[in-house]
C-alpha positions as CSV (number, residue, x, y, z in Angstrom):
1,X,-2.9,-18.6,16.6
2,X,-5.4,-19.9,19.1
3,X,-5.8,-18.1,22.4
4,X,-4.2,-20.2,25.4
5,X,-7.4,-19.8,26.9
6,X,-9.5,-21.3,24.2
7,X,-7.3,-24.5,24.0
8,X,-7.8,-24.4,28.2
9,X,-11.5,-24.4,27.4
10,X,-11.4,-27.0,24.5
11,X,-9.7,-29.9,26.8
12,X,-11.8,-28.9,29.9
13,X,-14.4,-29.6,27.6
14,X,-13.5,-32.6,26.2
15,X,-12.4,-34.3,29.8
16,X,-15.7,-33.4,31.0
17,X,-17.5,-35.7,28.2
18,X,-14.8,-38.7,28.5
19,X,-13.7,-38.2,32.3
20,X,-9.6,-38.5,30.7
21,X,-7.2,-36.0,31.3
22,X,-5.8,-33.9,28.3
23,X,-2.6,-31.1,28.2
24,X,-1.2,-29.5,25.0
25,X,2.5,-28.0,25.2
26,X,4.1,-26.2,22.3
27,X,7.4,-27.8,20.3
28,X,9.5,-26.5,22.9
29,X,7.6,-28.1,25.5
30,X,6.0,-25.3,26.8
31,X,2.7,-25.9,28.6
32,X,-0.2,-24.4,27.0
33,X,-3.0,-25.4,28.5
34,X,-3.5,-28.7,30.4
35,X,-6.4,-30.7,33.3
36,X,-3.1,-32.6,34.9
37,X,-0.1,-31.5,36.3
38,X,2.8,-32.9,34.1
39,X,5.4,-34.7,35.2
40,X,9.3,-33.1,34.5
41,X,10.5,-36.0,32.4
42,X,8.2,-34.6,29.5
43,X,10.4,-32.1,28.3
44,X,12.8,-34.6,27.1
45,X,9.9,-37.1,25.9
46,X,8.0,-33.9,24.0
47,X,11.5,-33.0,22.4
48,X,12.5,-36.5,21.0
49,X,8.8,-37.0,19.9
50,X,8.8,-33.5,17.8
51,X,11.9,-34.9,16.1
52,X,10.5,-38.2,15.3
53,X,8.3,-39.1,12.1
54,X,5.6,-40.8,14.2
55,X,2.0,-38.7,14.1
56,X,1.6,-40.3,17.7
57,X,3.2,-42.4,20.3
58,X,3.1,-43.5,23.7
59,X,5.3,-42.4,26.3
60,X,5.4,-43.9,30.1
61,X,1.3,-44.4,30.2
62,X,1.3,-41.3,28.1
63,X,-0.4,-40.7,24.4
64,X,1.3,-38.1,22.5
65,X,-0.1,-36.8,19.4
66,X,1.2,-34.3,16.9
67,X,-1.1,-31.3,15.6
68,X,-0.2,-29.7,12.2
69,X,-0.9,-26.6,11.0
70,X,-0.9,-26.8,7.0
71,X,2.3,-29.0,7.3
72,X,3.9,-27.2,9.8
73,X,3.5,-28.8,13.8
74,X,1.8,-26.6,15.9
75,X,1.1,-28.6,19.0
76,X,1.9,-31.9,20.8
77,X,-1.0,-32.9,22.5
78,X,-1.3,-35.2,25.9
79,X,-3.8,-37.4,27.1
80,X,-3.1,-39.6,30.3
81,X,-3.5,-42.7,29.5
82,X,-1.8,-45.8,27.8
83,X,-5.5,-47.7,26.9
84,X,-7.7,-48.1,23.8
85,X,-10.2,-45.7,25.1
86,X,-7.3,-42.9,25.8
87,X,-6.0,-43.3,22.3
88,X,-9.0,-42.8,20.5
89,X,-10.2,-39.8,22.9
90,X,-6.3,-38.4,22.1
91,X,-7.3,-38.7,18.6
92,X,-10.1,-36.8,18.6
93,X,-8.9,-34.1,20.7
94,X,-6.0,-33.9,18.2
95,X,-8.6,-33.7,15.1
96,X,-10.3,-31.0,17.2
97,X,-7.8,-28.8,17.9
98,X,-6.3,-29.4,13.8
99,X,-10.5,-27.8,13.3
100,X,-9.8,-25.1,15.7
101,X,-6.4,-24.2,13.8
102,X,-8.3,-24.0,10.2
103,X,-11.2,-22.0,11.9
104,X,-9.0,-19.5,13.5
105,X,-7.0,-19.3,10.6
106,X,-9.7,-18.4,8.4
107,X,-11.3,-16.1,10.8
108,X,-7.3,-14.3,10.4
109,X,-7.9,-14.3,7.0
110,X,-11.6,-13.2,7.1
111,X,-10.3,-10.1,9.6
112,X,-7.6,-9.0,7.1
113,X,-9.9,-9.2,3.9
114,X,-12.4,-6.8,6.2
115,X,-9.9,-4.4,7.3
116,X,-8.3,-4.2,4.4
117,X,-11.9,-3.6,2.2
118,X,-12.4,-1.0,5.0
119,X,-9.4,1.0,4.4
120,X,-9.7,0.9,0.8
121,X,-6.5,-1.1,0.5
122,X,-7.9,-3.5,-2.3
123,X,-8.3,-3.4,-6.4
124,X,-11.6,-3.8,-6.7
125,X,-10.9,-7.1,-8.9
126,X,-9.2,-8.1,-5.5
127,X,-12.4,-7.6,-3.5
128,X,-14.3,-9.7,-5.5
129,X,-12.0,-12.3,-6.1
130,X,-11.0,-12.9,-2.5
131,X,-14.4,-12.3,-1.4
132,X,-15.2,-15.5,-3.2
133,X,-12.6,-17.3,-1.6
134,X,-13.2,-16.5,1.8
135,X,-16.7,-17.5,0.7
136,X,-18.4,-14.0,2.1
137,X,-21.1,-13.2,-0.4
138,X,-20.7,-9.7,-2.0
139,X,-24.3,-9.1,-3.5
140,X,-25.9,-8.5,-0.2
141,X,-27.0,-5.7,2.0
142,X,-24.3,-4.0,4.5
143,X,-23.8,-1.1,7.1
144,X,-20.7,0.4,8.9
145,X,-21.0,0.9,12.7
146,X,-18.2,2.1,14.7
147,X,-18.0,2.0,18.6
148,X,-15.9,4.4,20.5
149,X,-15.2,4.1,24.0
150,X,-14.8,7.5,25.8
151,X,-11.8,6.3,27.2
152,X,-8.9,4.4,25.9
153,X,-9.8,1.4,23.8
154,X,-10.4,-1.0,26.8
155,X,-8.2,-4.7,25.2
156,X,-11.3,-6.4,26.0
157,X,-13.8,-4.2,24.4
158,X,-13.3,-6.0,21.0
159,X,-14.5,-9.6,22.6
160,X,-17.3,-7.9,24.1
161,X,-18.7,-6.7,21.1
162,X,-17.7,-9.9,19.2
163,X,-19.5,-12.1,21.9
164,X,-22.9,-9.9,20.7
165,X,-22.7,-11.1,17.0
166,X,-20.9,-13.9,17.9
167,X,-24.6,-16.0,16.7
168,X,-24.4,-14.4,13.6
169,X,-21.0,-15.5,11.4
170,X,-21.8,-13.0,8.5
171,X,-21.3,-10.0,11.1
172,X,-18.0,-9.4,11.0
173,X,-16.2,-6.9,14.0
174,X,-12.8,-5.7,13.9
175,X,-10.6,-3.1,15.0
176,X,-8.2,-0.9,12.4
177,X,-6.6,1.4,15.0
178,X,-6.6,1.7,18.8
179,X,-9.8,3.5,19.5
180,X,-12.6,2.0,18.0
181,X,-13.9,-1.0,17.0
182,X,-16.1,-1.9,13.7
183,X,-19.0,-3.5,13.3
184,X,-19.7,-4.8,9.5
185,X,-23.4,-6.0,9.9
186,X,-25.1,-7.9,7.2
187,X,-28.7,-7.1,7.1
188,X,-31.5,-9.2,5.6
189,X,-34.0,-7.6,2.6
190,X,-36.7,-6.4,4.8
191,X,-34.5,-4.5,7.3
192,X,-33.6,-1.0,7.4
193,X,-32.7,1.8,9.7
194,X,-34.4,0.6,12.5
195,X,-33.1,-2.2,12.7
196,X,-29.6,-0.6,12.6
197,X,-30.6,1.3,15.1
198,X,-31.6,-1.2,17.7
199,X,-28.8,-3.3,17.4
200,X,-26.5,-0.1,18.1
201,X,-28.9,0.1,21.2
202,X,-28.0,-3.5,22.2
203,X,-24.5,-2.6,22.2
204,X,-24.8,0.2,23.8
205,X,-26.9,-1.4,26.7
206,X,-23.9,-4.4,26.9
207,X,-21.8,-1.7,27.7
208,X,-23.8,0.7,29.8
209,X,-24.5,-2.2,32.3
210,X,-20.8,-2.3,33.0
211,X,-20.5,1.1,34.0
212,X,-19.0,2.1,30.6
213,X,-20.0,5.1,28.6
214,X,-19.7,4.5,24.6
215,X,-20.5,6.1,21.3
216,X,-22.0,4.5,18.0
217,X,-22.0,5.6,15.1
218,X,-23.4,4.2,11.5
219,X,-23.1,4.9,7.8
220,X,-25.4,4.3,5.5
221,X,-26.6,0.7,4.0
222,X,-25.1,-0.5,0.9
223,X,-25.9,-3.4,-1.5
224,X,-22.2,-4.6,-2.5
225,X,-18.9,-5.6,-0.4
226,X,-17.1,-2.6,-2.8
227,X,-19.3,-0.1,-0.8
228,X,-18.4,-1.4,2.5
229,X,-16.0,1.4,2.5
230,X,-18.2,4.0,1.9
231,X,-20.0,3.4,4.9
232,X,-17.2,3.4,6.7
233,X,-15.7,6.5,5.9
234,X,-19.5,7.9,6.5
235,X,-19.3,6.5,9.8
236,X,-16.1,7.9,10.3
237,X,-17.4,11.6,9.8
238,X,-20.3,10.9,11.7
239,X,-18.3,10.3,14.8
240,X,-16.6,13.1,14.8
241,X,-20.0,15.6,13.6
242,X,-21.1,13.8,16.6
243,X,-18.2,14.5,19.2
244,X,-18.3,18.3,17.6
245,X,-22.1,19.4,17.5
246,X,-24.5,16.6,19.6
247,X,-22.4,15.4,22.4
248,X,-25.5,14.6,24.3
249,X,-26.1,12.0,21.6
250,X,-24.8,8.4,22.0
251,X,-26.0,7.0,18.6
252,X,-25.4,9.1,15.6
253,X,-26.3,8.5,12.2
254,X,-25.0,9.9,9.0
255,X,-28.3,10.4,7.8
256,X,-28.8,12.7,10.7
257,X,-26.4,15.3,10.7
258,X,-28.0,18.1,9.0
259,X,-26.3,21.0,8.9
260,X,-23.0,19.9,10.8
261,X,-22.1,17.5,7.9
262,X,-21.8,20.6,5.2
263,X,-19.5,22.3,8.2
264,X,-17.4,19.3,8.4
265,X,-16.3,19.6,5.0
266,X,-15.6,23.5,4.9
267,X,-12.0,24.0,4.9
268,X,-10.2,26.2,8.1
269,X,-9.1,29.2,6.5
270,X,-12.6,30.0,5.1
271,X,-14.0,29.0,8.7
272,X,-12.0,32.0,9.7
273,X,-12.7,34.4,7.5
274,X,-16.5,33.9,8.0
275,X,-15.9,34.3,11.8
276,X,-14.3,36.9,11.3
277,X,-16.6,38.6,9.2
278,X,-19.5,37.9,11.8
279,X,-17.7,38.9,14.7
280,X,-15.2,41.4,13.8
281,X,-12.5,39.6,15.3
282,X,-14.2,38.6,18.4
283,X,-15.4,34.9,19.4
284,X,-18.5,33.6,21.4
285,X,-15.8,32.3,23.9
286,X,-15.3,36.3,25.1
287,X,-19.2,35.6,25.9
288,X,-19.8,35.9,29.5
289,X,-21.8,32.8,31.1
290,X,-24.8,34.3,30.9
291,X,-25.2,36.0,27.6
292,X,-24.0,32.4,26.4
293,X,-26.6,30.7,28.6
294,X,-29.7,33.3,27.1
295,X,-28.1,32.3,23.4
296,X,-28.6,28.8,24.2
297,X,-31.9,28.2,25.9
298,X,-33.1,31.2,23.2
299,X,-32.5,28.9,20.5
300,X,-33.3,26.0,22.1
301,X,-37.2,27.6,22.5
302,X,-37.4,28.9,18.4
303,X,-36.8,32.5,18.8
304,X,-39.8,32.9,21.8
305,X,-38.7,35.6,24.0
306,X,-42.0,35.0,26.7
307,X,-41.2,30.8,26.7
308,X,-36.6,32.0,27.0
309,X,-37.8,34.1,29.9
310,X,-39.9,32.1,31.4
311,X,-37.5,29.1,31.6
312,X,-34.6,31.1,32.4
313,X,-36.5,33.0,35.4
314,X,-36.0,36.7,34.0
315,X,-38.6,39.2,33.5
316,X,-39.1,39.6,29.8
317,X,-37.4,43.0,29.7
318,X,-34.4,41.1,31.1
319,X,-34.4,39.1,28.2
320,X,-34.9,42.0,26.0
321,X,-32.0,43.8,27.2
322,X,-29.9,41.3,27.1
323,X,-30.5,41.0,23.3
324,X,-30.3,44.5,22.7
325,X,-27.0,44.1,24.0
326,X,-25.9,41.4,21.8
327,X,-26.9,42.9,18.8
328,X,-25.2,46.3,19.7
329,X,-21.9,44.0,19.9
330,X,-22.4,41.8,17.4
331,X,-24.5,43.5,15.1
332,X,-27.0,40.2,14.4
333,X,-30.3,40.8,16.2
334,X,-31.1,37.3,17.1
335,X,-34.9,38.2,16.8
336,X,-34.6,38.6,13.6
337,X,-35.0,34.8,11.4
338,X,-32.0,35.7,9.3
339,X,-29.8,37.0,11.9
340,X,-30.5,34.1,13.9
341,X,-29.3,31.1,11.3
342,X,-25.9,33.3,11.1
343,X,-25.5,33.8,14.7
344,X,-26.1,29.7,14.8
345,X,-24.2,28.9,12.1
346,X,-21.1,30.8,13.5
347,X,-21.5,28.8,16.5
348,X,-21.4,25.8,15.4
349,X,-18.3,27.0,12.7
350,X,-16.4,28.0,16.0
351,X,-17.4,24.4,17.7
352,X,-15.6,23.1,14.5
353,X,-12.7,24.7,14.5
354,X,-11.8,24.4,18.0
355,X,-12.1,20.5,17.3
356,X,-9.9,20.9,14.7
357,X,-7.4,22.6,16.6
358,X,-7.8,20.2,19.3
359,X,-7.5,16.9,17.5
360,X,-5.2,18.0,14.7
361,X,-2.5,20.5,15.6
């Protein structure tokens, strides 16, 4: 069904070209969208005309025209007017509309196709078979990006993103749940990554303007509409390796999640176990601030103990201490290389879990 406001735009549209007023009601009579006020006799006039087999008619200086949808009448539409010139201008905004319907209609149909290939809710003798009906070519290069809003999924977020790709009909965006919205972009053979990558920047600019803070996230590029899911579902986890371990980042990619994919995939129980075997039962949440902070801006400077001390302010005996102390609690010496990659694995494990137990229990 077309949006109230699209028809309003349609006939304000068309009256601006031929200078003749234009409404369109529903079979019930209901105004839909209109450039005249109507008069109160129409109700009766629209309701005889629905039942009548005429495609058009005049009414008291009026032109009424019906506007089918496969078979079935969809609209009546008005024009103000009883000449020549109104007629034919009622005719064409009748024939307009009747395009609008099909458009709309396939677009519906495009939508479901997409959403449905997404989800994985198609034989794969389906996806090629509809794919060729809805005429959307299925030998060609694809990749998955999904936008996440911090917030709840603002109702107009979906336009806004559709108004960006809105030049290029072989994008297709859609939404398969309340949070986030999919992009399904087509790329052309001499684009990659990059490419990717700055069109999630445009997005992310659109919204950023507005005062809106987003996420984007992207599988990886595929060569046939059967893999469309794929990079989906790889979009899918990198939004969430994303939320867990690089929250500072608003444009992930799958390709870029390094060790936080392989913890992703580990299951809880053996999360615990390995926590517990690193920490004895303890958790880097019974860290104070401080020994947290020193962990942190530690690793953040690759092991350097004069560079950790320097940035943090401390003497370097401070900074020494303070390990000595970790390690006498821990038993991990984050000097040492090996000690270090557990002690940041187990970290990151306990980032993971705590998301689970946040988002799934």
């Amino acid at each position: 069904m077309i949006s109230n406001q699209i028809l309003q735009n349609t006939i304000e549209g068309l009256k601006a070209i031929t200078r003749i007023d234009l409404g369109i009601v529903d079979t019930d009579g209901h105004v839909l969208a209109t450039t005249f006020q109507s008069p109160n006799h129409f109700e009766g006039a629209i309701s005889a005309f629905v039942d009548s087999p005429a495609d058009s008619q005049e009414v008291q200086g009026y032109q009424f025209f019906k506007v089918f949808d496969d078979q079935q009448l969809e609209y009546i539409l008005i024009a103000n007017g009883a000449s020549e010139d109104v007629y034919m201008v009622g005719k064409i905004a009748a024939f307009q509309i009747q395009n609008l319907l099909v458009a709309y209609k396939e677009r519906f149909d495009r939508d479901n196709f997409i959403k449905n290939l997404l989800l994985d809710n198609l034989l794969l003798v389906d996806v090629y078979n509809r794919a060729k009906k809805l005429h959307i070519e299925a030998e060609i290069q694809r990749i998955v990006m999904i936008v996440a809003a911090e917030n709840d999924k603002d109702s107009n977020n979906l336009e806004k993103v559709r108004s960006l790709f809105w030049s290029k009909s072989k994008d297709f965006v859609t939404a398969v749940d309340e949070k986030n919205i999919i992009v399904v972009k087509e790329l052309m053979d001499e684009e990659g990554y990059e490419d990717v990558d700055r069109a999630a920047r445009m997005i992310l600019d659109s919204f950023e303007t507005e005062g809106m803070k987003i996420h984007i996230s992207y599988g990886t590029i595929v060569n046939e509409i059967k893999e469309v899911s794929r990079s989906y579902k790889e979009a899918q986890m990198a939004m969430d390796v994303g939320r867990i371990f690089f929250s500072e980042r608003d444009i992930i990619a799958y390709s870029a999640l390094g060790i936080g994919r392989l913890i992703y995939q580990l299951p809880i129980p053996l999360c615990k176990m390995f926590i517990k075997e690193i920490f004895d039962g303890k958790s880097p949440d019974d860290f104070d601030e401080e020994t947290l902070t020193t962990i942190n801006k530690f690793f953040e400077n690759s092991l350097n103990v004069s560079e950790t001390s320097r940035q943090l302010y401390i003497h370097r005996n401070t900074l020494v201490y303070r390990l000595d102390k970790l390690q006498k609690s821990t038993g991990l010496d984050l000097r040492i290389f090996e000690d270090a990659i557990t002690f940041k694995i187990a970290l990151m494990v306990v980032k993971y879990m705590k998301y689970k137990e946040e988002y799934e229990f």
